[in-house]
N, C-alpha and C positions, 0 to 999 in steps of 0.2 A: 630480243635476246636470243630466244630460240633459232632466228635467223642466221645471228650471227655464229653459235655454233654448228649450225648445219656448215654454214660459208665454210668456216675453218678444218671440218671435218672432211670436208669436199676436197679444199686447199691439201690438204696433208694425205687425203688420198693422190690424187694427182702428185704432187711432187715426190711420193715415195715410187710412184709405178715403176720412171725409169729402171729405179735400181731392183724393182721385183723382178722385173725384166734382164736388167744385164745380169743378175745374180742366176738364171734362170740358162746363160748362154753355157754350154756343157764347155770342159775344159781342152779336151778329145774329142773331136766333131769328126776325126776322122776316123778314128774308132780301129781297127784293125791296123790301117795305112798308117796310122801316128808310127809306129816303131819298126821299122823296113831298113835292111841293108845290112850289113855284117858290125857288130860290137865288138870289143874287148869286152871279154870276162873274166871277172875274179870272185871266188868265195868261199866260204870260209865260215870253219865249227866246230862241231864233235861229233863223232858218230859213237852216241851212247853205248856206253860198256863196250868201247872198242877202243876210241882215242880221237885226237885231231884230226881234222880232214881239211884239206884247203882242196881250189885248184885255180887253175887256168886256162886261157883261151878263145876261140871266138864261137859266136853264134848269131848265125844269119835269120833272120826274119825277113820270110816274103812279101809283107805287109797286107796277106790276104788270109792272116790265118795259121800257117806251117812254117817251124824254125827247123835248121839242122844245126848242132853244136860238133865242135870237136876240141880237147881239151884233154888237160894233161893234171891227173891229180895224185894226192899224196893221202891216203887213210891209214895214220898212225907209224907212218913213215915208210909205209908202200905205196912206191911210183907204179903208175899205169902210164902209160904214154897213148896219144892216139885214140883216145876214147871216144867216141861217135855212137851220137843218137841224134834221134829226131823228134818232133814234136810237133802238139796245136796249143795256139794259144788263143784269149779272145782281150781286148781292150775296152773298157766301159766307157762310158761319156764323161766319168769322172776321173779317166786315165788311170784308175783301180785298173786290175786285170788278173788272170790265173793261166796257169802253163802247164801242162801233163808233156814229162818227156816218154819215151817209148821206153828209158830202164824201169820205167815205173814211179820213178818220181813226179811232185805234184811242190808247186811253188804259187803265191800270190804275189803278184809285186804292184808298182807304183811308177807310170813312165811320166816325165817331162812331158811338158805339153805338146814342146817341139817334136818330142822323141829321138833327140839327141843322149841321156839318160835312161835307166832303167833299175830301181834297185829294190829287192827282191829278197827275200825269206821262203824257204822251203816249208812246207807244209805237211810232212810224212812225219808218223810218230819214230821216236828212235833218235833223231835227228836234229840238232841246234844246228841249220846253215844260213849264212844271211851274203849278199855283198850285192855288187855293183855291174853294171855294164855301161859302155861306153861309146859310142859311134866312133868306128873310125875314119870314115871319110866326112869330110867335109858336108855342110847338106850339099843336097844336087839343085837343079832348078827347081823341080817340084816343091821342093820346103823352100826357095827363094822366094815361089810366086805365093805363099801361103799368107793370108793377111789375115788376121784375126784380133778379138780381143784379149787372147793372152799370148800371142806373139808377132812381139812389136821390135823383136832384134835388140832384147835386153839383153839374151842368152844368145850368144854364138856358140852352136854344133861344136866347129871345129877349137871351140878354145876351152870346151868340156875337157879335156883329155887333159892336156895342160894342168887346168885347172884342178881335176882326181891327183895327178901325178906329183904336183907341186905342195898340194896340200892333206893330201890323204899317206898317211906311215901306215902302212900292214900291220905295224904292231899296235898300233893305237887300233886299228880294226879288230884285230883280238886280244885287246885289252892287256897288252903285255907289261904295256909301259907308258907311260902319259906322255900324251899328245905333243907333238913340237910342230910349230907355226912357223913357215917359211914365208919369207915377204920379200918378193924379188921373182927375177926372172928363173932362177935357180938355188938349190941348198946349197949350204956354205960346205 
Protein backbone atom coordinates (compact mmCIF):
# COMPACT_ATOMS: atom_id res chain seq x y z
CA UNK A 1 0.00 0.00 0.00
CA UNK A 2 2.63 2.38 1.00
CA UNK A 3 4.05 1.60 -2.27
CA UNK A 4 1.42 2.38 -4.08
CA UNK A 5 1.04 5.84 -2.73
CA UNK A 6 4.50 6.73 -3.11
CA UNK A 7 3.81 5.37 -7.15
CA UNK A 8 1.00 7.86 -7.25
CA UNK A 9 2.63 10.69 -5.68
CA UNK A 10 5.64 10.33 -7.99
CA UNK A 11 3.06 9.95 -10.90
CA UNK A 12 1.27 13.30 -10.10
CA UNK A 13 4.48 14.96 -9.48
CA UNK A 14 5.79 14.20 -12.95
CA UNK A 15 2.67 14.93 -14.80
CA UNK A 16 2.12 18.34 -13.03
CA UNK A 17 6.02 19.44 -13.95
CA UNK A 18 5.34 20.23 -17.40
CA UNK A 19 2.76 22.78 -16.58
CA UNK A 20 5.04 24.11 -13.49
CA UNK A 21 7.31 24.74 -16.20
CA UNK A 22 5.24 26.32 -18.89
CA UNK A 23 3.42 28.36 -16.18
CA UNK A 24 7.01 29.48 -15.32
CA UNK A 25 7.72 30.65 -19.27
CA UNK A 26 7.62 34.80 -18.67
CA UNK A 27 4.89 36.33 -20.87
CA UNK A 28 7.60 39.31 -22.19
CA UNK A 29 10.79 37.55 -22.66
CA UNK A 30 11.76 40.32 -24.54
CA UNK A 31 11.29 42.61 -21.88
CA UNK A 32 12.16 46.13 -23.12
CA UNK A 33 12.22 45.08 -27.13
CA UNK A 34 8.31 43.78 -26.69
CA UNK A 35 6.89 47.35 -27.24
CA UNK A 36 9.21 49.35 -30.15
CA UNK A 37 8.13 51.49 -32.98
CA UNK A 38 5.61 54.42 -32.99
CA UNK A 39 1.66 53.75 -31.37
CA UNK A 40 -1.48 55.68 -31.55
CA UNK A 41 -2.27 57.25 -28.44
CA UNK A 42 -5.38 58.04 -26.69
CA UNK A 43 -6.27 59.03 -23.08
CA UNK A 44 -8.50 60.11 -21.21
CA UNK A 45 -9.86 61.59 -17.37
CA UNK A 46 -9.96 64.35 -14.93
CA UNK A 47 -7.57 66.46 -13.82
CA UNK A 48 -8.87 66.82 -10.25
CA UNK A 49 -10.35 70.23 -9.34
CA UNK A 50 -9.81 71.32 -12.73
CA UNK A 51 -11.95 69.29 -15.09
CA UNK A 52 -11.76 66.68 -18.24
CA UNK A 53 -8.58 66.16 -19.89
CA UNK A 54 -8.37 63.73 -22.79
CA UNK A 55 -5.66 63.64 -25.52
CA UNK A 56 -4.04 62.34 -28.60
CA UNK A 57 -1.27 61.22 -30.72
CA UNK A 58 1.79 59.13 -31.10
CA UNK A 59 4.48 57.82 -29.07
CA UNK A 60 7.55 56.03 -30.26
CA UNK A 61 9.39 53.46 -28.21
CA UNK A 62 12.89 52.64 -28.96
CA UNK A 63 12.45 49.16 -27.54
CA UNK A 64 15.68 49.73 -25.40
CA UNK A 65 14.26 51.79 -22.95
CA UNK A 66 13.48 55.61 -24.23
CA UNK A 67 10.03 56.91 -25.74
CA UNK A 68 9.31 60.31 -27.24
CA UNK A 69 5.56 61.23 -27.52
CA UNK A 70 3.93 64.09 -29.26
CA UNK A 71 0.29 64.77 -28.73
CA UNK A 72 -2.39 67.06 -28.89
CA UNK A 73 -4.61 67.53 -25.61
CA UNK A 74 -7.55 69.10 -24.23
CA UNK A 75 -7.61 70.12 -20.05
CA UNK A 76 -11.08 71.26 -19.31
CA UNK A 77 -11.45 72.49 -22.88
CA UNK A 78 -7.88 73.98 -23.32
CA UNK A 79 -6.19 72.82 -26.50
CA UNK A 80 -2.46 72.58 -26.51
CA UNK A 81 -1.31 71.37 -29.78
CA UNK A 82 2.25 69.80 -30.27
CA UNK A 83 2.96 68.77 -26.91
CA UNK A 84 6.34 66.94 -26.74
CA UNK A 85 8.06 65.10 -24.16
CA UNK A 86 10.30 62.30 -23.65
CA UNK A 87 10.65 59.56 -21.58
CA UNK A 88 12.12 55.85 -20.07
CA UNK A 89 10.22 53.20 -19.65
CA UNK A 90 11.04 49.36 -18.27
CA UNK A 91 8.89 46.08 -19.39
CA UNK A 92 8.74 43.08 -16.79
CA UNK A 93 8.61 39.60 -17.80
CA UNK A 94 5.07 39.66 -16.99
CA UNK A 95 4.55 42.45 -19.51
CA UNK A 96 3.56 44.70 -16.33
CA UNK A 97 5.64 47.88 -16.86
CA UNK A 98 6.07 51.81 -15.57
CA UNK A 99 6.83 54.98 -17.80
CA UNK A 100 8.27 58.36 -16.23
CA UNK A 101 7.69 61.09 -18.99
CA UNK A 102 10.05 64.31 -18.65
CA UNK A 103 6.68 66.59 -17.75
CA UNK A 104 6.80 64.76 -14.73
CA UNK A 105 4.24 62.36 -15.19
CA UNK A 106 4.55 58.73 -14.11
CA UNK A 107 2.08 55.80 -15.60
CA UNK A 108 1.90 51.95 -15.02
CA UNK A 109 0.71 49.92 -17.81
CA UNK A 110 0.00 46.45 -19.31
CA UNK A 111 1.55 45.65 -23.00
CA UNK A 112 0.42 42.59 -25.28
CA UNK A 113 2.73 40.08 -25.29
CA UNK A 114 3.37 40.83 -28.95
CA UNK A 115 3.40 44.45 -28.19
CA UNK A 116 1.14 45.44 -30.64
CA UNK A 117 -1.00 46.90 -27.47
CA UNK A 118 -0.36 48.95 -24.62
CA UNK A 119 -2.99 50.14 -22.04
CA UNK A 120 -2.05 52.32 -19.36
CA UNK A 121 -3.17 54.33 -16.18
CA UNK A 122 -1.34 57.28 -14.91
CA UNK A 123 -0.10 57.20 -11.61
CA UNK A 124 0.31 60.87 -10.29
CA UNK A 125 -2.01 62.10 -7.47
CA UNK A 126 -4.43 64.74 -8.75
CA UNK A 127 -5.01 62.82 -11.71
CA UNK A 128 -7.81 59.97 -12.96
CA UNK A 129 -6.11 59.22 -16.61
CA UNK A 130 -6.41 55.79 -18.18
CA UNK A 131 -6.35 54.63 -22.19
CA UNK A 132 -4.81 52.80 -24.84
CA UNK A 133 -1.94 52.64 -27.44
CA UNK A 134 -1.92 51.16 -30.50
CA UNK A 135 0.95 49.99 -33.10
CA UNK A 136 0.78 51.57 -36.15
CA UNK A 137 2.55 49.65 -38.45
CA UNK A 138 2.15 46.43 -39.17
CA UNK A 139 4.81 44.00 -37.10
CA UNK A 140 8.13 44.22 -39.08
CA UNK A 141 10.21 40.83 -39.55
CA UNK A 142 11.58 40.85 -36.24
CA UNK A 143 7.95 40.17 -34.51
CA UNK A 144 7.40 37.89 -37.72
CA UNK A 145 10.50 35.72 -36.81
CA UNK A 146 9.26 35.68 -32.99
CA UNK A 147 8.08 32.14 -31.99
CA UNK A 148 7.00 31.73 -28.62
CA UNK A 149 4.49 30.27 -26.26
CA UNK A 150 2.21 33.14 -26.18
CA UNK A 151 2.60 34.12 -29.65
CA UNK A 152 1.21 31.79 -31.95
CA UNK A 153 -0.50 34.51 -34.63
CA UNK A 154 -3.75 34.60 -32.58
CA UNK A 155 -3.35 38.38 -32.54
CA UNK A 156 -2.42 40.14 -35.68
CA UNK A 157 -0.49 43.80 -34.87
CA UNK A 158 -1.80 45.14 -37.81
CA UNK A 159 -5.58 44.19 -37.28
CA UNK A 160 -5.22 45.80 -33.42
CA UNK A 161 -6.12 49.11 -34.65
CA UNK A 162 -9.07 47.90 -36.60
CA UNK A 163 -10.09 46.14 -33.98
CA UNK A 164 -9.80 49.54 -30.96
CA UNK A 165 -11.38 51.59 -33.92
CA UNK A 166 -14.36 49.21 -34.70
CA UNK A 167 -15.18 48.33 -31.33
CA UNK A 168 -13.98 50.89 -28.88
CA UNK A 169 -16.62 54.37 -28.69
CA UNK A 170 -14.67 57.25 -26.59
CA UNK A 171 -17.72 57.73 -24.89
CA UNK A 172 -18.05 54.40 -23.62
CA UNK A 173 -14.25 55.06 -22.63
CA UNK A 174 -15.64 57.90 -20.39
CA UNK A 175 -18.42 56.52 -19.38
CA UNK A 176 -20.73 58.95 -21.19
CA UNK A 177 -23.07 56.56 -22.57
CA UNK A 178 -23.32 52.72 -22.72
CA UNK A 179 -21.42 50.79 -24.96
CA UNK A 180 -22.53 49.99 -28.72
CA UNK A 181 -21.10 46.79 -30.35
CA UNK A 182 -20.39 46.98 -34.05
CA UNK A 183 -20.32 43.55 -35.88
CA UNK A 184 -19.05 44.09 -39.26
CA UNK A 185 -16.49 45.60 -41.20
CA UNK A 186 -17.69 49.08 -40.43
CA UNK A 187 -20.52 51.13 -38.17
CA UNK A 188 -23.67 51.63 -39.65
Amino acid sequence: MKFLVTFALAAVAFASAPQALKAADPLCPRLNATVHGTYVLFGAGTFVGLGPLTAVGELTYDGAGKTTATYTRSVNGSIQRGVTVTGTYTVNPDCTGSHAESDGSHYDFVAHPDGSVVTFIETDAGLVVSGTEVRLKPTDAEDAALVGPHNKGDVRPADSLSALVRYSDPAEILGAQPARRYRGSSPP
